[in-house]
N, C-alpha and C positions, 0 to 999 in steps of 0.2 A: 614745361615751364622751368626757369633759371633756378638755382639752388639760390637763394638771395642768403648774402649775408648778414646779420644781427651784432649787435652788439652785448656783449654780458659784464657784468661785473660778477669779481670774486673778492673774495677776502682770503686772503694767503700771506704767511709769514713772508716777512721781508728777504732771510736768509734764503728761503724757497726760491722767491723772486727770484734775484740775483744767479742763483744757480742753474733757476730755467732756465734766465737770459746768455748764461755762459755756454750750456747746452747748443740752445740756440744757433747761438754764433758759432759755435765750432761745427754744428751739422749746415751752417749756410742758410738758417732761416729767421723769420720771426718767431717772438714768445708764443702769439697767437696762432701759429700756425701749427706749432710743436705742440699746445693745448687742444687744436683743432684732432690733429694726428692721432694724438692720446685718447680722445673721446671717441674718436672714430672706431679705433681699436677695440677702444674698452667696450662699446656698444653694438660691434656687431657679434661678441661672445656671446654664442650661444646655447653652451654647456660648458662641460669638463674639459679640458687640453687633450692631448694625445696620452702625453703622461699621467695626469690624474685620471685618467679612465681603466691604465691599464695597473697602476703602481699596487704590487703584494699582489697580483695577479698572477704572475709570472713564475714559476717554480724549476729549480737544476733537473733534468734529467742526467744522471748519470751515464760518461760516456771514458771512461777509465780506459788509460793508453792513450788519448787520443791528444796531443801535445797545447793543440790550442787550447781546447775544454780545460788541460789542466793549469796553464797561467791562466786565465782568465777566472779559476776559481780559484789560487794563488789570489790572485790581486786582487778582487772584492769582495772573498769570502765564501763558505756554502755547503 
């Protein structure tokens, strides 16, 4: 059977609107479709990201001399 489409109302600030609709137009679509997209996304989440799963998980092992290891704890700490 056909996915049939529905109609929905929302209540959404205006400024929102307008911003969808600019969205929109610059990705080549309708407002409806960009809210279709968005729902879709949002609703096939079915836990955590990749990130939130692993984030403070992660610890430096120390690898001293090793030139890459050493920028890279240079540059974000450790």
């Amino acid at each position: 059977m056909a996915d049939v489409k529905k109609k929905l109302t929302l209540s959404v600030r205006a400024s929102t609107i307008r911003r969808g609709k600019e969205q929109a137009a610059r990705r080549g679509t309708s407002l409806s479709q960009l809210v279709e997209d968005l729902l879709e996304r949002e609703a096939g989440r079915s836990g955590p990201t990749f990130a939130e799963q692993w984030r403070g998980k992660l610890v430096w092992r120390e690898r001293p001399g090793e030139p890459r290891f050493d920028y890279l704890k240079k540059k974000y700490g450790g």
